[in-house]
Backbone bond lengths (Angstrom), bond angles and torsions (degrees), N, CA, C in turn:
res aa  C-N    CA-C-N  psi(-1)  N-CA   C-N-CA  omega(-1)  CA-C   N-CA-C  phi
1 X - - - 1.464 - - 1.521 109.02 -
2 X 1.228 130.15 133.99 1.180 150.59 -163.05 1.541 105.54 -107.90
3 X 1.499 116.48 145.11 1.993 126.27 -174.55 1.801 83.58 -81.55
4 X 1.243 108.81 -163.57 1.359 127.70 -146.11 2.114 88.56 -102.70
5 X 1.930 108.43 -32.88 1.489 107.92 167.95 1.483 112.93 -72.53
6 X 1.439 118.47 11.61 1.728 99.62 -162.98 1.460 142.06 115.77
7 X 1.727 88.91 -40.78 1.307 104.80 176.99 1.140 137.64 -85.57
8 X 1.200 139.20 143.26 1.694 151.44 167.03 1.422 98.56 -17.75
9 X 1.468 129.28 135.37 1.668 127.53 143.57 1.629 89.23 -82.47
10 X 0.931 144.22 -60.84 1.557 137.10 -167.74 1.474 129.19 -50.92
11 X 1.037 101.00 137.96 1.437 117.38 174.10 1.798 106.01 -52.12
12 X 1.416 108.18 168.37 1.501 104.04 172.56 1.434 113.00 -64.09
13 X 1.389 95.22 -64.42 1.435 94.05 171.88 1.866 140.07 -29.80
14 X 1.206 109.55 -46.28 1.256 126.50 163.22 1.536 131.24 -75.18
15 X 1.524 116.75 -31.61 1.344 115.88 167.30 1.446 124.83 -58.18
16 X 1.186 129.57 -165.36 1.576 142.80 -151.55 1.729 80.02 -87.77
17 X 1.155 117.98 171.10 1.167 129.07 169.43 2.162 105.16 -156.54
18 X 1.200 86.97 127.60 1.541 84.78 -160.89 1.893 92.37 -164.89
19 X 1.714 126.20 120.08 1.621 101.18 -17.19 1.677 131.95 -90.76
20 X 1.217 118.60 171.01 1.062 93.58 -168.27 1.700 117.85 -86.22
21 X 1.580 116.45 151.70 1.621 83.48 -179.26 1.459 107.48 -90.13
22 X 1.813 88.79 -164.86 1.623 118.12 -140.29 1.783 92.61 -64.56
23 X 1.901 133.31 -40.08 1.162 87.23 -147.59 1.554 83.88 -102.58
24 X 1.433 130.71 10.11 1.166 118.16 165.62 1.736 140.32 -71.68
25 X 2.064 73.47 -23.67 2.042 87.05 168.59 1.256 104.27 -62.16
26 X 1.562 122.54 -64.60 1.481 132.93 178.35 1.583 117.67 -31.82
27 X 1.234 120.15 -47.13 1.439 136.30 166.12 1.943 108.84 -36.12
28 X 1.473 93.43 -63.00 1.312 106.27 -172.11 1.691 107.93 -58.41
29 X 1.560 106.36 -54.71 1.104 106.79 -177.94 1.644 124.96 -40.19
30 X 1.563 91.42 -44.26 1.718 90.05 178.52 1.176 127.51 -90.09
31 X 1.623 121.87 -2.56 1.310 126.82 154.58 1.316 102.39 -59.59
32 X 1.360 131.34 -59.31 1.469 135.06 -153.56 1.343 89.54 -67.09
33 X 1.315 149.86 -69.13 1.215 134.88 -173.77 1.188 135.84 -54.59
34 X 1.728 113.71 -26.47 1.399 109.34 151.05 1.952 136.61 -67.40
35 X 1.601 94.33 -20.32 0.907 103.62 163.42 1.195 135.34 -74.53
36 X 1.323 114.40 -49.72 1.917 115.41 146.46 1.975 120.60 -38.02
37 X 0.945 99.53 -23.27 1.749 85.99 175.56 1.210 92.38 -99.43
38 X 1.712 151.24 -56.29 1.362 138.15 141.18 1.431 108.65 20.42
39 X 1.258 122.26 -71.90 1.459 138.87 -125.43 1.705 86.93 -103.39
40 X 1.353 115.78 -45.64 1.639 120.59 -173.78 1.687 121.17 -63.41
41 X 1.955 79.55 -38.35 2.224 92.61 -169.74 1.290 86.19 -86.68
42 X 1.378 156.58 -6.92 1.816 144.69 -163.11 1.425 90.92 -105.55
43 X 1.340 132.82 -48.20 1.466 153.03 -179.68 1.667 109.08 -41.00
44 X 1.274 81.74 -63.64 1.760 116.05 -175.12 1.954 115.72 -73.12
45 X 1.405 89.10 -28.07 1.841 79.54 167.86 1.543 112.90 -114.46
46 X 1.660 119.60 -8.72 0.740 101.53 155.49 1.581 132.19 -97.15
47 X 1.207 118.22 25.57 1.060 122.88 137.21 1.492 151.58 -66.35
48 X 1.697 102.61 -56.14 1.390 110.48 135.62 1.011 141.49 -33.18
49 X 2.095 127.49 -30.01 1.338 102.95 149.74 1.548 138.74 -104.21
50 X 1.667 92.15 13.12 1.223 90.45 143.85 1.351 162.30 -31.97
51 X 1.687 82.91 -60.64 1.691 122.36 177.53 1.787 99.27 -59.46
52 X 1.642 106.79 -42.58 1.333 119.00 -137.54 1.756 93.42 -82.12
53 X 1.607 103.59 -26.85 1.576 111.56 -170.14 1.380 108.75 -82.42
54 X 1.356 101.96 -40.24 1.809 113.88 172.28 1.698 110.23 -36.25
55 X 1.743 85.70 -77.65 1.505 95.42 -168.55 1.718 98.03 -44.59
56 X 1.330 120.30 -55.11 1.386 99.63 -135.31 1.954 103.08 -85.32
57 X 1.532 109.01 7.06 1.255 118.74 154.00 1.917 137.65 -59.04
58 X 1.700 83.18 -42.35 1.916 111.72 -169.75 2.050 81.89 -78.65
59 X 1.410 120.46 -48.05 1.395 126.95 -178.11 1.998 115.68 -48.29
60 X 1.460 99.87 -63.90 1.695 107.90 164.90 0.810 112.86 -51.09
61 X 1.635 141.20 -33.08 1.357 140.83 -174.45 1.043 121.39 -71.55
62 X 1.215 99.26 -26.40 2.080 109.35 -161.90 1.723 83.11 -104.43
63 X 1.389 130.49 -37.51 1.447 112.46 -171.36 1.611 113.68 -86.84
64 X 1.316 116.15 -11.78 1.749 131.02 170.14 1.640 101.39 -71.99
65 X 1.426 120.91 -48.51 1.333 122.33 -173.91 1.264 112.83 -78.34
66 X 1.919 145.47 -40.76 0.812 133.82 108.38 1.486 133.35 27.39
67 X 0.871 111.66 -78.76 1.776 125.14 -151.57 1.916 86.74 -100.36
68 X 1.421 124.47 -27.11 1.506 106.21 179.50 1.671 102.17 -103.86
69 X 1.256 113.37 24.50 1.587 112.67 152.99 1.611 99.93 -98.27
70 X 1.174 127.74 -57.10 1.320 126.66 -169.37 1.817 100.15 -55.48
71 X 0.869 116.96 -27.34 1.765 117.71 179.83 2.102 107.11 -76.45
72 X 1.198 96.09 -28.75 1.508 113.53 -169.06 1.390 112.33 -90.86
73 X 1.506 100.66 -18.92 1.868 105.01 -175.16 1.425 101.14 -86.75
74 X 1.960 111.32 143.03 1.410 113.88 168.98 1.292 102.68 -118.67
75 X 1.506 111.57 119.24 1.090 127.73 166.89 1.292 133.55 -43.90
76 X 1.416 153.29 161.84 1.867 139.78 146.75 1.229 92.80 -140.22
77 X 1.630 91.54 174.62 1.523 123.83 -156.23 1.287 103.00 -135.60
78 X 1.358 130.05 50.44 1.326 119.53 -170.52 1.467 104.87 97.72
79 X 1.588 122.85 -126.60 1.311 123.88 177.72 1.456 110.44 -89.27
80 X 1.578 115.65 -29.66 1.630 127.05 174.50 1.691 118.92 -67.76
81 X 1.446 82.65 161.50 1.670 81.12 -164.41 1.759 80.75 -108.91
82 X 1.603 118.47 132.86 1.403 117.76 170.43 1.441 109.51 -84.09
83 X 1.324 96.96 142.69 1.685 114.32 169.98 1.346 119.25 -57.57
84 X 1.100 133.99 132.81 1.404 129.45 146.70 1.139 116.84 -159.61
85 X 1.369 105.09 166.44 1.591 105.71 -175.76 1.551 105.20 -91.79
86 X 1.428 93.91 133.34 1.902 90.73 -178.82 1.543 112.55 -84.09
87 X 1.089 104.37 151.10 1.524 106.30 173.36 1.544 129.75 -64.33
88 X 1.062 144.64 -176.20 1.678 141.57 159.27 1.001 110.12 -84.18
89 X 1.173 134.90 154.16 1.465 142.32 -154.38 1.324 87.77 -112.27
90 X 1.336 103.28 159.30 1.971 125.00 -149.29 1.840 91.81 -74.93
91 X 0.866 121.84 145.54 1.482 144.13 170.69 1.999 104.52 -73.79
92 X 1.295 130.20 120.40 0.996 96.60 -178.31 1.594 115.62 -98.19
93 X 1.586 91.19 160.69 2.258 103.36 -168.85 1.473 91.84 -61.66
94 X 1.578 78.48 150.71 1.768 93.13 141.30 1.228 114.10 -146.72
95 X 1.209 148.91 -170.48 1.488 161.74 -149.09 1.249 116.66 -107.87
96 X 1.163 139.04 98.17 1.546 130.72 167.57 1.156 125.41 19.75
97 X 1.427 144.23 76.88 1.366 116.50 -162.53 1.861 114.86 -76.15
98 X 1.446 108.28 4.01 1.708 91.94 160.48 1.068 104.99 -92.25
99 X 1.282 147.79 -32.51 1.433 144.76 148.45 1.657 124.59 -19.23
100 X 1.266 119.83 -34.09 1.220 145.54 163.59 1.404 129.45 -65.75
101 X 1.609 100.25 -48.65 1.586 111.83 160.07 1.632 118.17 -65.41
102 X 1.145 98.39 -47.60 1.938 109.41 -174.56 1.614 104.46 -66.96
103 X 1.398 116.45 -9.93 1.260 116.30 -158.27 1.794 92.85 -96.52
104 X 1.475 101.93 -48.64 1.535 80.97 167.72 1.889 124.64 -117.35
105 X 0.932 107.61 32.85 1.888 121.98 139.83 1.616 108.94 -63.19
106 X 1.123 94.41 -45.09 2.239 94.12 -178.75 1.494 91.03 -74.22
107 X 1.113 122.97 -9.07 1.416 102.65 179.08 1.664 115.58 -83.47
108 X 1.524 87.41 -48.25 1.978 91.20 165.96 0.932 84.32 -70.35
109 X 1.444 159.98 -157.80 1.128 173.05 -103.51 1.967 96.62 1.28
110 X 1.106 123.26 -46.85 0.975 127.89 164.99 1.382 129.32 -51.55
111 X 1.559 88.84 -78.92 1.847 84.35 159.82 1.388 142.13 -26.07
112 X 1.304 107.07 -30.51 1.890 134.16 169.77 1.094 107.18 -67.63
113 X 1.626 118.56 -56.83 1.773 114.98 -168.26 1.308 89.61 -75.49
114 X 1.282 141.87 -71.10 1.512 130.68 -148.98 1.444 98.04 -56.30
115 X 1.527 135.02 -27.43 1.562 110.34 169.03 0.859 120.41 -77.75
116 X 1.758 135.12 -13.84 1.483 131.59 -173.01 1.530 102.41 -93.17
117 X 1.739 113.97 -9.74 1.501 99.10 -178.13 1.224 98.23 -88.75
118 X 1.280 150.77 12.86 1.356 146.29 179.85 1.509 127.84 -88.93
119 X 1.333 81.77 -17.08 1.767 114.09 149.05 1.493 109.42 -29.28
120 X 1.407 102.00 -44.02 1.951 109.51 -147.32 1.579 92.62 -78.79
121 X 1.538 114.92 -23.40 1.779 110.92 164.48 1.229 135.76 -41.32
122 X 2.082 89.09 -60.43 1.346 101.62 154.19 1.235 159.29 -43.62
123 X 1.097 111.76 -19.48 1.789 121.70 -170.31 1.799 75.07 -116.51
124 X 1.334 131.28 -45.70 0.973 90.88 -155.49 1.359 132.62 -96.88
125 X 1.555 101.42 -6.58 2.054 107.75 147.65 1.754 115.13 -71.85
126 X 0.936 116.93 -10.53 1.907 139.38 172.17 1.494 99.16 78.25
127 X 1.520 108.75 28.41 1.724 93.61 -173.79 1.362 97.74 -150.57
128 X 1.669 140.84 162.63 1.149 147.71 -149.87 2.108 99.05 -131.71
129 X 0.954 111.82 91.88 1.843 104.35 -166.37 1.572 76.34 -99.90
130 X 1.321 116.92 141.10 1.056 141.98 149.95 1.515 131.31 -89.47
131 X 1.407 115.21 -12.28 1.400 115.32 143.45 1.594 127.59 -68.58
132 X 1.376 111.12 -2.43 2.008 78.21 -164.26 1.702 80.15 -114.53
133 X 1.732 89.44 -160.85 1.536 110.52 -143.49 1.569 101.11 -83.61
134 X 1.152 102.94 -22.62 1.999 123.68 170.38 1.705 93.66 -58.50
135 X 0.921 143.43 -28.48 1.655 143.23 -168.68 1.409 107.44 -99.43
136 X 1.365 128.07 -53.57 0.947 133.74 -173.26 1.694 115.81 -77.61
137 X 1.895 118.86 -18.37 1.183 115.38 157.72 1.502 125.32 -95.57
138 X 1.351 110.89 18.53 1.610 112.21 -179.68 1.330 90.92 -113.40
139 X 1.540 124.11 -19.03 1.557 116.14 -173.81 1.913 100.32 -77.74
140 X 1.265 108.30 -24.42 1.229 100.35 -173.77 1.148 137.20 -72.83
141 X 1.621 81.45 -50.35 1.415 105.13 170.35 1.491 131.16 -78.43
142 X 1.581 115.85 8.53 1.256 104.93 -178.50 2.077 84.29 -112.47
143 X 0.677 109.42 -10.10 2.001 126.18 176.28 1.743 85.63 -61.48
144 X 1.683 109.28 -73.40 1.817 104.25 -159.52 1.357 86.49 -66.65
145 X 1.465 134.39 -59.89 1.887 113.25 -162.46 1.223 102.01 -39.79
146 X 1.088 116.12 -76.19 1.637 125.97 -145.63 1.773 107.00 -49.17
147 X 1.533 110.23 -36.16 1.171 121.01 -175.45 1.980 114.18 -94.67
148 X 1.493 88.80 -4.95 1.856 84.10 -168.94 2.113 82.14 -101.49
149 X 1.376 118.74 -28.74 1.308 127.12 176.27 2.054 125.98 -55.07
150 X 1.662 81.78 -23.06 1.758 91.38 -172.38 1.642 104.40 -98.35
151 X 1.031 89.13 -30.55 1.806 104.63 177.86 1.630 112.52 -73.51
152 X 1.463 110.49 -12.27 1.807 95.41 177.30 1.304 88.69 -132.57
153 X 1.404 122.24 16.82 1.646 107.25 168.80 1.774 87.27 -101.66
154 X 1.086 138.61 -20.74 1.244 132.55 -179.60 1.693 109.55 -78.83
155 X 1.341 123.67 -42.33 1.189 131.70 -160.26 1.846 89.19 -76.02
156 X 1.355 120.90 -44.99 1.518 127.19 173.68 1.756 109.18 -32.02
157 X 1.833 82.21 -58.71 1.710 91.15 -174.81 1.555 130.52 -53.74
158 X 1.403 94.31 -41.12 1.685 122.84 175.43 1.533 118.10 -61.72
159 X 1.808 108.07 -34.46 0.830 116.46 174.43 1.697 133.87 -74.12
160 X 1.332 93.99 -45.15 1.819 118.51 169.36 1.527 104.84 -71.20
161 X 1.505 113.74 -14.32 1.917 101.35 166.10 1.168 118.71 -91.22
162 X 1.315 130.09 -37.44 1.193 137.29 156.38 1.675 121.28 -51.12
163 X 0.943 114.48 -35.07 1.644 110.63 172.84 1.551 110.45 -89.56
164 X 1.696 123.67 -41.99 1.030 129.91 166.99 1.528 126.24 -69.61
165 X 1.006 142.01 -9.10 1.161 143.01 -179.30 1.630 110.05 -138.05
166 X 1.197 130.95 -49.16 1.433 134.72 -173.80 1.675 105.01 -99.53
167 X 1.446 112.39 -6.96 1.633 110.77 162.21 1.754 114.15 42.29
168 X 1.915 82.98 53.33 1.246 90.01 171.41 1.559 100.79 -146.08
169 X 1.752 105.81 141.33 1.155 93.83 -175.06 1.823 98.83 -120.23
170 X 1.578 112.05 134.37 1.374 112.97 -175.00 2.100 117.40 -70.71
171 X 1.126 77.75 149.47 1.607 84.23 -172.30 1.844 105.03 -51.24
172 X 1.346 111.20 163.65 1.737 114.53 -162.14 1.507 87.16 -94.12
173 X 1.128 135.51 -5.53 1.349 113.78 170.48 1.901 111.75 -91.23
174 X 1.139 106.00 -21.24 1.897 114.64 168.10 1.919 90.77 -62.59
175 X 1.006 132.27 -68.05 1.127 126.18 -133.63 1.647 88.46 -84.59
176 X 1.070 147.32 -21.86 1.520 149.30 166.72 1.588 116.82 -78.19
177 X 1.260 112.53 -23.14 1.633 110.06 175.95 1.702 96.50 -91.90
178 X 1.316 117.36 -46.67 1.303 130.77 175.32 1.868 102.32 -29.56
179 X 1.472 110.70 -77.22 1.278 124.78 174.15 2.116 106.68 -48.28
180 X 0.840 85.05 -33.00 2.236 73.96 178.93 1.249 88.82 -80.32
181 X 1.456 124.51 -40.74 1.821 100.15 -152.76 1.584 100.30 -85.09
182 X 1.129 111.63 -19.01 1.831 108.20 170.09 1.630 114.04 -74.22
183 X 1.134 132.69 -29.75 1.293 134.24 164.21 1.550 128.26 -72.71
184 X 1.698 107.84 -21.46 1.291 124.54 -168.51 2.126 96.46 -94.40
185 X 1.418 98.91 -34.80 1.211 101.77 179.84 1.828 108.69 -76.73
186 X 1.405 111.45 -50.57 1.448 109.11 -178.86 1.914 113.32 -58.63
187 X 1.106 110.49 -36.95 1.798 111.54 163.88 1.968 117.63 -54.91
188 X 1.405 84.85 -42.32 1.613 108.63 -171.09 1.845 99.43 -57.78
189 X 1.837 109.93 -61.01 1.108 105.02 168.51 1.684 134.71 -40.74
190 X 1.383 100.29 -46.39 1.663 116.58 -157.91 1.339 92.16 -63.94
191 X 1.637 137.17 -51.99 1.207 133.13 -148.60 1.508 112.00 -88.68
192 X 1.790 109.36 -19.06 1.621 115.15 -176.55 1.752 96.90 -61.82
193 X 1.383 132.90 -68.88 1.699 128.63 -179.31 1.184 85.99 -29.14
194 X 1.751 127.55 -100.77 1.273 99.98 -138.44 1.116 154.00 -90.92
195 X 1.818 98.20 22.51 1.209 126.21 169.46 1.765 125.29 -68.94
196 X 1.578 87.64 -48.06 1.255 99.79 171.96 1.744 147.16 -48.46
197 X 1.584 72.04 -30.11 1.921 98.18 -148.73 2.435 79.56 -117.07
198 X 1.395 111.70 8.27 2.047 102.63 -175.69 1.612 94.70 48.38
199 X 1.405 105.29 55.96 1.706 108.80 176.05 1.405 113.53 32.34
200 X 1.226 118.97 49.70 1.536 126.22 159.80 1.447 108.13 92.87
201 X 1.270 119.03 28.49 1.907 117.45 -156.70 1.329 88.73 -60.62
202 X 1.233 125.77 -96.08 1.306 138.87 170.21 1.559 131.32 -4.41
203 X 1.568 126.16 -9.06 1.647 153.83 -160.43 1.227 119.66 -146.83
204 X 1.811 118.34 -10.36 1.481 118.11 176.60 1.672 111.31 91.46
205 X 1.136 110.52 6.91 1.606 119.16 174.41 1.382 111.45 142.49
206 X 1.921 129.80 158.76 1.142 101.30 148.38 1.974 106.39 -101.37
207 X 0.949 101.84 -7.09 1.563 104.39 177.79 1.471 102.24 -91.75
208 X 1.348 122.43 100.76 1.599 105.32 -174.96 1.876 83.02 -133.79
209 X 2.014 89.07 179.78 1.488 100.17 176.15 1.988 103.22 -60.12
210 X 1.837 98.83 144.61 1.008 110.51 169.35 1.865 116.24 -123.67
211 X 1.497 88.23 70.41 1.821 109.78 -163.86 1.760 115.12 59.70
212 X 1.306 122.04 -61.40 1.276 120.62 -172.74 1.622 120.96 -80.82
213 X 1.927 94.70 -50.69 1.528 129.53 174.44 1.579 117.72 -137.75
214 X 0.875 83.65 169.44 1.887 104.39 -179.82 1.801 102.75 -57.96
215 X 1.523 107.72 134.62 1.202 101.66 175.04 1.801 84.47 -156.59
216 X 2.017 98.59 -155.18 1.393 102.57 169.83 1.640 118.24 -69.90
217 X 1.027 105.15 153.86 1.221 105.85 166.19 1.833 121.60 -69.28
218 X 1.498 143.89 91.39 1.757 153.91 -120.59 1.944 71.17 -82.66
219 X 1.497 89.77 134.83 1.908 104.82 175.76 1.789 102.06 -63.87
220 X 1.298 107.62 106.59 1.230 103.91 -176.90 1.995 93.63 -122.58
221 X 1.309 91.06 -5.23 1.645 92.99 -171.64 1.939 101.33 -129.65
């Protein structure tokens, strides 16, 4: 973004860079390609437990409903009604709750590759514009990964100490509000910068070059 004479608000470092050189295109290139298989194996298993949570949801359902007819049925014996002691009615499942955490870490985990594959723009117009919409969605999205990524590798940690050492495991409704309010907060973060600041009007962007690729714009203001 350019002042009202023409000129750059950005530093060198941060402005457009166009073209780019030879071993920095190459650089990009092979980030972007690691990031595309990134993006395929996180895609690809978290899909699978998708599948894996589905089924074995539609499965508890049918064996919970099941098992509280057999608790609900009264038997006879002829004209007598037989005694027995009825059982307790089924407890209902829930899902692994580290299974739950890992389930959406692959989700940031995602968020990360789809900003590092945006890379593949880069090398392949050979230049880094910090105006268009290719800049402003790798700035974002590598902002929620990086930040939706630290927040469920921590909650993991918090979690495996508390079960592993203090041998306590938190109720399944903590660990499901837990997971919204960490996702609701990491969105919550991303949008306060560039709301605040008219996405950097005033500084030349807030998603600008961060030397190699697009990142935040470093608080210099």
């Amino acid at each position: 973004m350019a002042d009202k004479a023409g000129q750059s608000l950005l530093s060198e470092e941060s402005d457009s860079l166009s073209p780019l050189p030879s071993a920095h295109r190459q650089g990009l290139v092979a980030i972007a390609a690691l990031a595309g298989l990134s993006l395929v194996s996180s895609t690809l298993t978290l899909s699978y437990l998708t599948i894996k949570l589905v089924r074995w949801h539609f499965r508890t359902r049918k064996t919970l409903t099941s098992a509280a007819d057999d608790f609900l049925e009264v038997p006879f014996a002829g004209e007598e009604l037989r005694a027995r002691e009825p059982a307790k009615p089924p407890a209902k499942a829930h899902p692994n709750q580290f299974l739950v955490l890992i389930f959406n870490l692959l989700l940031a985990d995602i968020h990360q590759a789809a900003a590092f594959l945006i890379n593949a723009v880069w090398a392949g117009q050979n230049s880094i514009d910090v105006q268009s919409r290719a800049c402003f969605a790798q700035g974002w999205l590598v902002s929620t990964g990086d930040l939706a990524s630290s927040f469920f590798i921590t909650a993991i940690a918090v979690h495996t100490y508390l079960a592993v050492v203090r041998s306590y495991k938190p109720p399944q409704w903590v660990v499901y509000l837990s997971v919204v309010g960490l996702w609701l907060l990491n969105y919550l973060l991303a949008v306060i910068g560039p709301a605040i600041t008219r996405n950097g009007r005033d500084h030349g962007g807030f998603y600008v070059r961060a030397a190699a690729w697009v990142s935040q714009e470093p608080p210099s203001y």
